[in-house]
NUVEX-753174 format. One record per residue (C-alpha): residue number from 1; residue in three letters; x, y, z. Coordinates in steps of 0.02 Angstrom, whole numbers, plus 50000, padded with zeros to 5 digits. Layout:
<kebas>
 seq type    px    py    pz
 NUM  ala     X     Y     Z
...
</kebas>
This chain:
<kebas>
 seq type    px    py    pz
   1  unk 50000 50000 50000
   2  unk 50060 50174 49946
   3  unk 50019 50314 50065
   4  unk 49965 50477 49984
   5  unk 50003 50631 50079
   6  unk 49833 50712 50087
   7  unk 49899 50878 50086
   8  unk 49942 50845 49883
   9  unk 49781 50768 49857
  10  unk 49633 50870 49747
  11  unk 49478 50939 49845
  12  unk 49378 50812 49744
  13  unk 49463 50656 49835
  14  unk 49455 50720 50013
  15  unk 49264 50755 49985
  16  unk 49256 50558 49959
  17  unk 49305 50521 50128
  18  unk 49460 50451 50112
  19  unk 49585 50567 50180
  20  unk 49623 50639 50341
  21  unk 49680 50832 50306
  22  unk 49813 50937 50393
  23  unk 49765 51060 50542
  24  unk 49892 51057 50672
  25  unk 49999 51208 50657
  26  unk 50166 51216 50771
  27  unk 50093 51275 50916
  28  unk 49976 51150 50920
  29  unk 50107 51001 50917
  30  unk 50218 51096 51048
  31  unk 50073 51099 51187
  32  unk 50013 50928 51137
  33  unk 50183 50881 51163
  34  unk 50182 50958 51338
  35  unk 50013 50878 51384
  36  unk 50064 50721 51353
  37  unk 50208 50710 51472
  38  unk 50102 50788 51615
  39  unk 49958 50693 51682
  40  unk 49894 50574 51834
  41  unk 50056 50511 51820
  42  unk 50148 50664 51898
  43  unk 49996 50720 52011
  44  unk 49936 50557 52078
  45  unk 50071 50417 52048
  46  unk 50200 50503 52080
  47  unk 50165 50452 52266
  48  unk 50195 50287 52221
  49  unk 50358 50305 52154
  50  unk 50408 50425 52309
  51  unk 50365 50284 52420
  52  unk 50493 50146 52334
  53  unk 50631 50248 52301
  54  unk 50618 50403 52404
  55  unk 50725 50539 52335
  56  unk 50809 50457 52220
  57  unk 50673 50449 52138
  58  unk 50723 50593 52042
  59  unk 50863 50514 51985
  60  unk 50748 50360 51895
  61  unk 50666 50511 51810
  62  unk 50825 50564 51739
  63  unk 50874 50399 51668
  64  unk 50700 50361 51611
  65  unk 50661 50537 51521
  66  unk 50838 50499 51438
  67  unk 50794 50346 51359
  68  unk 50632 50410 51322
  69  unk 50710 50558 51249
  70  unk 50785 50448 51126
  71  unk 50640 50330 51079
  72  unk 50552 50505 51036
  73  unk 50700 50565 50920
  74  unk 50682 50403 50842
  75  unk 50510 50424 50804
  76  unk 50565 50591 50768
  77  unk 50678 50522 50620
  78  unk 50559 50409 50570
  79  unk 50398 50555 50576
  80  unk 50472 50676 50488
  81  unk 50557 50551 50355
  82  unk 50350 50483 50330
  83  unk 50220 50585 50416
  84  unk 50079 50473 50440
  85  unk 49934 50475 50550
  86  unk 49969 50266 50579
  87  unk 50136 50333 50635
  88  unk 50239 50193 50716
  89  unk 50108 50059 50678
  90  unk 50154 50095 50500
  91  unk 50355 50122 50529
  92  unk 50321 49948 50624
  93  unk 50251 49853 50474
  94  unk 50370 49926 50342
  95  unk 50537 49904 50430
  96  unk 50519 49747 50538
  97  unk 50347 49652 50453
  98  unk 50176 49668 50430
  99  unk 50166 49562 50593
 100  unk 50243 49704 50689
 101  unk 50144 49829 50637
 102  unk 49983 49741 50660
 103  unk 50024 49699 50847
 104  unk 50089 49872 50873
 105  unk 49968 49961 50814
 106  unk 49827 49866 50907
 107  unk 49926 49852 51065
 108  unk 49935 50063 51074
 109  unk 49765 50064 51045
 110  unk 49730 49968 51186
 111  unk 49838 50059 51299
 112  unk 49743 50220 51262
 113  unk 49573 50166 51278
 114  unk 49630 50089 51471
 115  unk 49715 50251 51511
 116  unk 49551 50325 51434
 117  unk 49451 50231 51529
 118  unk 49538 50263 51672
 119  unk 49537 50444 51660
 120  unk 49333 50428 51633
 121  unk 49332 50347 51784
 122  unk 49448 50471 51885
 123  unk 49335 50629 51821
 124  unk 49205 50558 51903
 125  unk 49274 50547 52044
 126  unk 49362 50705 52055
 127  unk 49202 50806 52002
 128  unk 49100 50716 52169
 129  unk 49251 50815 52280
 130  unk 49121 50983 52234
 131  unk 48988 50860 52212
 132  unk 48960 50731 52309
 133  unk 48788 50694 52283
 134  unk 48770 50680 52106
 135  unk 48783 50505 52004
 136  unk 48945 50444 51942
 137  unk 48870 50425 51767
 138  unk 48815 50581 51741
 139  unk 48977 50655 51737
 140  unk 49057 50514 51633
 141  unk 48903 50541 51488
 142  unk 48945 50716 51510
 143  unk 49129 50703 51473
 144  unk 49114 50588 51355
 145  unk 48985 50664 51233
 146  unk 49099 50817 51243
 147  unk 49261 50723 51185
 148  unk 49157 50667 51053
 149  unk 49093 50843 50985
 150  unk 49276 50887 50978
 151  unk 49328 50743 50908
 152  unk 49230 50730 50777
 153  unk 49260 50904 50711
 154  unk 49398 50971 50616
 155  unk 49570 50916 50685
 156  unk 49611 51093 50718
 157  unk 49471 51120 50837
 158  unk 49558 50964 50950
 159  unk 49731 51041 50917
 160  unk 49645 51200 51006
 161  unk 49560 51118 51152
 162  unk 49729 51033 51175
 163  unk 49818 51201 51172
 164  unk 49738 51277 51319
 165  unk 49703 51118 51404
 166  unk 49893 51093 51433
 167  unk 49940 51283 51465
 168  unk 49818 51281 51613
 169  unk 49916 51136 51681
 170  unk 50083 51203 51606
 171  unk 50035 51364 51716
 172  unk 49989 51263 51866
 173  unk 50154 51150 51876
 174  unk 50256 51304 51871
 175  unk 50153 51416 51987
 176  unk 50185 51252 52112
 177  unk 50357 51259 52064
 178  unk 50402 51451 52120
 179  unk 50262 51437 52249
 180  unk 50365 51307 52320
 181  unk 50525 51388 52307
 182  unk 50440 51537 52392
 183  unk 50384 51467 52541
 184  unk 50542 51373 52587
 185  unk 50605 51559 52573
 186  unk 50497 51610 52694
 187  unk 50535 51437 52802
 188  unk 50369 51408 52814
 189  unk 50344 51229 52888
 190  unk 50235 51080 52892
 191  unk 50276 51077 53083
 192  unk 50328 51158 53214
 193  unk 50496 51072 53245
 194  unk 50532 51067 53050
 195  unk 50611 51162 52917
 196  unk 50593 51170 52726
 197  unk 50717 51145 52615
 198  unk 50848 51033 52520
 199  unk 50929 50955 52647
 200  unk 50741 50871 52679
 201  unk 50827 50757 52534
 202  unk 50992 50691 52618
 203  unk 50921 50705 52787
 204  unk 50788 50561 52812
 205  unk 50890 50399 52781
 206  unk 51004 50469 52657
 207  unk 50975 50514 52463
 208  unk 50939 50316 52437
 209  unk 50848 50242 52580
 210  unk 50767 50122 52514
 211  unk 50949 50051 52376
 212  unk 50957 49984 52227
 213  unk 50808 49872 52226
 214  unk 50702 50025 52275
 215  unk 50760 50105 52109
 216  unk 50699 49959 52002
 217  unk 50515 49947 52095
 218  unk 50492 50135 52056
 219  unk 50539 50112 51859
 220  unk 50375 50050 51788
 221  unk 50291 50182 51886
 222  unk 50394 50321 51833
 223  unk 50387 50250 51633
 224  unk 50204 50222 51657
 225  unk 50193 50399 51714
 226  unk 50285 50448 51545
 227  unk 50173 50321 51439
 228  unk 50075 50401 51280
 229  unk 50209 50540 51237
 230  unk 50240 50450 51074
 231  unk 50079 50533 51005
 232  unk 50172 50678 50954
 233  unk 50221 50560 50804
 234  unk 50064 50545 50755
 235  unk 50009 50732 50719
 236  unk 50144 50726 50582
 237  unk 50019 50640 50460
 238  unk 49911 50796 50521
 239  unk 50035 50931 50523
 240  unk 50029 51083 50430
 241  unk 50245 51079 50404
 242  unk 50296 50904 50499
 243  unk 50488 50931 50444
 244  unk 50485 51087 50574
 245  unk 50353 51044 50681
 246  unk 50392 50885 50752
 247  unk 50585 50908 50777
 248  unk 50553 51057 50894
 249  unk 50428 50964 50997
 250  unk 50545 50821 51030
 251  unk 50709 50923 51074
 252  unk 50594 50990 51210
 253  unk 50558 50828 51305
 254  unk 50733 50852 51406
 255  unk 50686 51025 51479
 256  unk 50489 50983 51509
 257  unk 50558 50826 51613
 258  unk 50682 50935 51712
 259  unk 50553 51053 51735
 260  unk 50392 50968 51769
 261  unk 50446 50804 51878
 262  unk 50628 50826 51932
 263  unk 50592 50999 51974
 264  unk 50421 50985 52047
 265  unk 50439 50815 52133
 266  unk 50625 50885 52206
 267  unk 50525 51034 52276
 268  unk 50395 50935 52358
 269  unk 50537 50838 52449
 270  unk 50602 50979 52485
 271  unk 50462 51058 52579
 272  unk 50399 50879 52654
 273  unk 50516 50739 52680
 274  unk 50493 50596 52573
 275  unk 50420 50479 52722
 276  unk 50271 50583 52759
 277  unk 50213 50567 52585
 278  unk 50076 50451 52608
 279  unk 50017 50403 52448
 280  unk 49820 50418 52476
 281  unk 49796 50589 52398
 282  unk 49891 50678 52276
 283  unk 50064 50741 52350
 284  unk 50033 50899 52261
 285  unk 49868 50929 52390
 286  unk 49943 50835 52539
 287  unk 50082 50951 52545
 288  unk 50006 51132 52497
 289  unk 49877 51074 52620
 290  unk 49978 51024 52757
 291  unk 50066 51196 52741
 292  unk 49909 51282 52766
 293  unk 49886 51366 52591
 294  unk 49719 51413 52558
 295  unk 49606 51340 52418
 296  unk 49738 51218 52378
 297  unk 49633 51064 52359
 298  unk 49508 51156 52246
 299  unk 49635 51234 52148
 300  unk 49736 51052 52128
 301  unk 49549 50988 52093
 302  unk 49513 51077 51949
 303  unk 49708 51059 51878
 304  unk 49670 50868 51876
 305  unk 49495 50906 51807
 306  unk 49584 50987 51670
 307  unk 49723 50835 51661
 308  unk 49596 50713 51644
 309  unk 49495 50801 51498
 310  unk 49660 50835 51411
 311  unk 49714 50644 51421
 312  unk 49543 50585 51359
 313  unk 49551 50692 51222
 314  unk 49722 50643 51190
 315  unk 49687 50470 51207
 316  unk 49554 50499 51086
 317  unk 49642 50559 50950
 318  unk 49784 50441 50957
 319  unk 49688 50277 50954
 320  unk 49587 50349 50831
 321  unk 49702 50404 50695
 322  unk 49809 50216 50744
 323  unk 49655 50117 50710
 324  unk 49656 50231 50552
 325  unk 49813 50176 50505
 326  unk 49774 49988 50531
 327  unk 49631 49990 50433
 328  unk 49724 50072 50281
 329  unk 49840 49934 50291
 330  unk 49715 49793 50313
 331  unk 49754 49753 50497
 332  unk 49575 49820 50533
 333  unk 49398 49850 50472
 334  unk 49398 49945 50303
 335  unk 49251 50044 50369
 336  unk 49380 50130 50490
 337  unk 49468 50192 50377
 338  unk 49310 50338 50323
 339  unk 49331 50494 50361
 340  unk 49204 50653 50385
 341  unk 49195 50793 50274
 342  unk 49302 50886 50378
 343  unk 49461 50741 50370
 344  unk 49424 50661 50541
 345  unk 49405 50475 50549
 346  unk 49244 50491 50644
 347  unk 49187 50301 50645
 348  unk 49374 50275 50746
 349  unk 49316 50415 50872
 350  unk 49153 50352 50887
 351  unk 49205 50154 50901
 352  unk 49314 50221 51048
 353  unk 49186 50345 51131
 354  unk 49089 50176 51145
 355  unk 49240 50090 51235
 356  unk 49245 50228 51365
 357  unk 49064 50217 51389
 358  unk 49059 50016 51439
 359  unk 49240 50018 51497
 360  unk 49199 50151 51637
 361  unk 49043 50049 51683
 362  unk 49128 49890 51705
 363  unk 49274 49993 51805
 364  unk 49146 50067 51917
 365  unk 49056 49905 51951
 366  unk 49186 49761 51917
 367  unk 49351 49868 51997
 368  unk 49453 49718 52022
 369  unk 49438 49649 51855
 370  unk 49491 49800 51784
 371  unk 49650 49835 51908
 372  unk 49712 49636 51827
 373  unk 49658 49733 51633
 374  unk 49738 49890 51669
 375  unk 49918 49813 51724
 376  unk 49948 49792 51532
 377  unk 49957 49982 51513
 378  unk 50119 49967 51563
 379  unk 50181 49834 51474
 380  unk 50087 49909 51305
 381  unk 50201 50071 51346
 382  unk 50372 50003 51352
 383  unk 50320 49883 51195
 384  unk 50279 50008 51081
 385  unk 50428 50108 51138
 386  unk 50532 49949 51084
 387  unk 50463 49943 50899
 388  unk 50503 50131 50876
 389  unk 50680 50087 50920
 390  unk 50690 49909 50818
 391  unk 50610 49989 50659
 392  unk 50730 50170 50684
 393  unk 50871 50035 50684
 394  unk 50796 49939 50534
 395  unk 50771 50075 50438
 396  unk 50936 50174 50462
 397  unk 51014 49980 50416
 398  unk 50914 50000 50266
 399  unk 50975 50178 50216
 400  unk 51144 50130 50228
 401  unk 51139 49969 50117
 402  unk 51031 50045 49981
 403  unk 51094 50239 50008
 404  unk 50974 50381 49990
 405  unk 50955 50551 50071
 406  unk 51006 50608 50216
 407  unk 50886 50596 50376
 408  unk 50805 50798 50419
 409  unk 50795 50750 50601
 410  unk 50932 50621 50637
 411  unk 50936 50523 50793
 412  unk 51108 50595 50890
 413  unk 51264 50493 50960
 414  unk 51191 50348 50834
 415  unk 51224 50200 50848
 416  unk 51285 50202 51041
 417  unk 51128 50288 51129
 418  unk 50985 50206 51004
 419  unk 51057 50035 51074
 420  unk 51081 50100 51238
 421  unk 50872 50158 51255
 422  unk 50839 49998 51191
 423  unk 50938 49897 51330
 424  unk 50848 50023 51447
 425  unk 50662 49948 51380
 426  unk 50713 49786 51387
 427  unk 50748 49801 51560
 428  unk 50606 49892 51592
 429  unk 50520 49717 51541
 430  unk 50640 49615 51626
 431  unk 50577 49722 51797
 432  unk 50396 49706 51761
 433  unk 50453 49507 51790
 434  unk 50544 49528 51913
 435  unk 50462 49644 52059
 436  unk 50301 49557 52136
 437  unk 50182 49703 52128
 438  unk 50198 49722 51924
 439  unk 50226 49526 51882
 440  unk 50045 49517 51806
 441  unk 50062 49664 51696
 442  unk 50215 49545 51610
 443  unk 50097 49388 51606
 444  unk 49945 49491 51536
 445  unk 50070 49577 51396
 446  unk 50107 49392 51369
 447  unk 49913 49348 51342
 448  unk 49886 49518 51239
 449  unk 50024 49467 51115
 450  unk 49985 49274 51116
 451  unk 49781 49352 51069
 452  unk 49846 49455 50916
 453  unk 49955 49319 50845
 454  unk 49786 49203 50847
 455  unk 49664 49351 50770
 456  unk 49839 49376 50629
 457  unk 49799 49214 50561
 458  unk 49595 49275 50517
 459  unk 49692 49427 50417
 460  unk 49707 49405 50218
 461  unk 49768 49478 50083
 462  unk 49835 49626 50106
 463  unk 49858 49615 50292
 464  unk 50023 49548 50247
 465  unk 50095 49619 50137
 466  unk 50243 49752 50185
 467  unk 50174 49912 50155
 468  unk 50272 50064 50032
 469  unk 50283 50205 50111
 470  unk 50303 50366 50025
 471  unk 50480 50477 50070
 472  unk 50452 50661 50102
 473  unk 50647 50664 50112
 474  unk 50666 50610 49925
 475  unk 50551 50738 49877
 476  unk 50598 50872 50002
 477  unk 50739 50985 49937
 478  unk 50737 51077 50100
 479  unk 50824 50965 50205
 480  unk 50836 51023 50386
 481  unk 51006 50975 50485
 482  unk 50996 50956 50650
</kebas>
């Protein structure tokens, strides 16, 4: 299958449905970028991760937002090189097999309609803290049917609602930050025979209490909390100008995970010491509240509010233009492959709106079922971050056996640190095995994988066959070096 960029195609074509049409200008891509790497994952789990590592903590989050760092300038070289909405789905089944990209593909989509759900779920909840007395499923109908009217619009109207979605919590993270700062000026304490500040991360058992093996337990956690970032390569099939877009998007990953969880989470330590975090509220509200500053659980309430929506959406989009992708290359229903008028694969958003709906009733009324289902979110995470790297490496293998042009966006210190990320996610796996609390999330990525291989063998005909894909760097004479 050849793709055709839809931004060459005639008005006549996209009117048949067939297309998906560009929307997402820079600005768009930059704050979707920053939404996705701040979510429940910094305001609620990062508890968790606090609690098996302590302050050192910080220093998983370094290592991990490295190695993520380079799985996104993979997809980064691989984006701009084919901008596609399948994104690495496609990359998968091109470079390593139509195998790949099938269970790829699929396996993201799953992970995004369990965070989705999830997050359903969680707006519920967080919307009963003003009020308490009205049904759960009011407010998940609600949010739901509003995803869905922005979803099933024009792809610039969800580039928009992602815009100011993430620069409320963009605002919010850094208000916290200097906030923070501020009041261990001030040595304002959580009690009376305490003080703020940095020591608070050397003092209470040292700057690893809980060693090594406290450093591996927090890993999924943190990489969890960093799961989903990869959509940025996805808006490149969408992108009005994906050779500039993208790369600036992805060369700020470093500085938004200095800034928004080693900065944030080193600040909270600071002001609290890591054993009084307790893990059953946010640390965010358990610390602002504990230092007496007004409003603070309303204010954190709506931030979340406004997390939640923002992943939904998010979630939305991604699985959406995915399951796009798979359908174009016969890996699922043809019919998903329709667009609207407007270039938005509505059937995709609507398939998935339906997802949410019975996923968050079976979450709110089968809870321990879905704590076994959710597990895999992890595991779907680290797997798609693996294929990104193995077709990267397969396709700069490929490049340099056949020749060609030069890569816009190349991936830096290559070969060395692409090999390096990709011994990182294999022992990300090897983890998942190994710690007690995360073993099932292994043996139901096991089961997910083991289901796809049996529903492969149902797929004909062009299911799999190795798709073409077209090169914008053949045809681009504007090359951009990095």
């Amino acid at each position: 299958m050849t793709h055709h960029d839809p931004a060459r195609q005639p008005a006549a074509d996209l009117a048949e449905g067939t297309e998906l049409k560009r929307g997402l200008s820079n600005r768009h891509i930059q704050f979707i970028a920053l939404g996705s790497a701040i979510g429940t994952g910094l305001f609620y789990g990062s508890a968790s991760a606090i609690s098996m590592a302590g302050p050192s903590v910080l220093l998983v989050y370094l290592i991990a937002g490295l190695a993520v760092f380079m799985v996104m300038r993979a997809l980064g070289e691989l984006a701009v090189r084919h901008p596609l909405p399948g994104s690495f789905g496609q990359y998968a089944a091109r470079y390593l097999g139509p195998f790949a990209g099938y269970v790829t593909g699929w396996t993201f989509v799953f992970e995004m309609a369990v965070v989705a759900i999830a997050d359903v779920t969680a707006f519920a909840v967080y919307m009963s803290f003003w009020f308490p007395g009205t049904p759960a499923w009011i407010w998940i109908t609600a949010v739901i049917l509003f995803i869905g009217a922005i979803n099933t619009r024009n792809v610039k109207t969800f580039g928009e609602l992602e815009f100011w979605l993430s620069s409320i919590k963009v605002l919010a993270i850094i208000a916290m930050i200097f906030g923070g700062i501020a009041l261990m000026v001030m040595g304002v304490s959580y009690a009376p025979d305490a003080s703020p500040g940095p020591h608070n991360l050397l003092d209470h058992g040292g700057f690893m209490p809980e060693g090594a093996w406290g450093l591996l337990a927090s890993l999924s956690v943190v990489v969890f909390a960093f799961g989903g970032i990869e959509t940025i390569g996805i808006t490149a099939g969408e992108s009005d100008d994906p050779g500039h877009a993208i790369p600036r998007a992805i060369n700020a990953v470093p500085f938004r995970i200095l800034l928004f969880y080693i900065m944030a989470l080193g600040v909270i330590m600071s002001l609290v010491p890591w054993d009084s975090i307790d893990g059953e509220t946010s640390p965010f509200v358990q610390i602002f509240d504990a230092l007496g500053v007004p409003w603070a659980p309303s204010i954190l309430n709506l931030v979340v509010i406004t997390a939640a929506i923002s992943a939904i959406n998010a979630d939305t989009y991604g699985a959406g233009r995915v399951l796009y992708g798979l359908a174009q290359q016969g890996h699922a229903p043809k019919v998903f492959a329709r667009v609207s008028r407007t270039g938005v694969p509505w059937l995709t958003v609507l398939g998935m709106l339906l997802v949410l709906a019975l996923g968050a009733v079976l979450n709110t009324v089968m809870t321990d079922v879905f704590v076994f289902i959710a597990s895999i979110a992890t595991f779907a995470t680290v797997w798609v971050w693996l294929m990104i790297l193995l077709s990267h490496l397969a396709m700069r293998r490929e490049l340099g056996l056949r020749g060609g042009p030069e890569s816009e966006f190349k991936v830096p210190l290559w070969p060395v640190a692409s090999w390096a990320a990709v011994a990182f996610v294999l022992l990300v796996i090897v983890v998942l095995g190994i710690i007690p609390d995360t073993r099932m999330a292994l043996v139901i990525g096991v089961g997910w994988l083991l289901l796809l291989g049996i529903g492969y063998l149902f797929i004909r005909g062009r299911g799999h066959a190795r798709p073409e894909l077209d090169d914008r760097t053949a045809t681009n004479p504007r090359v951009r070096r990095d």
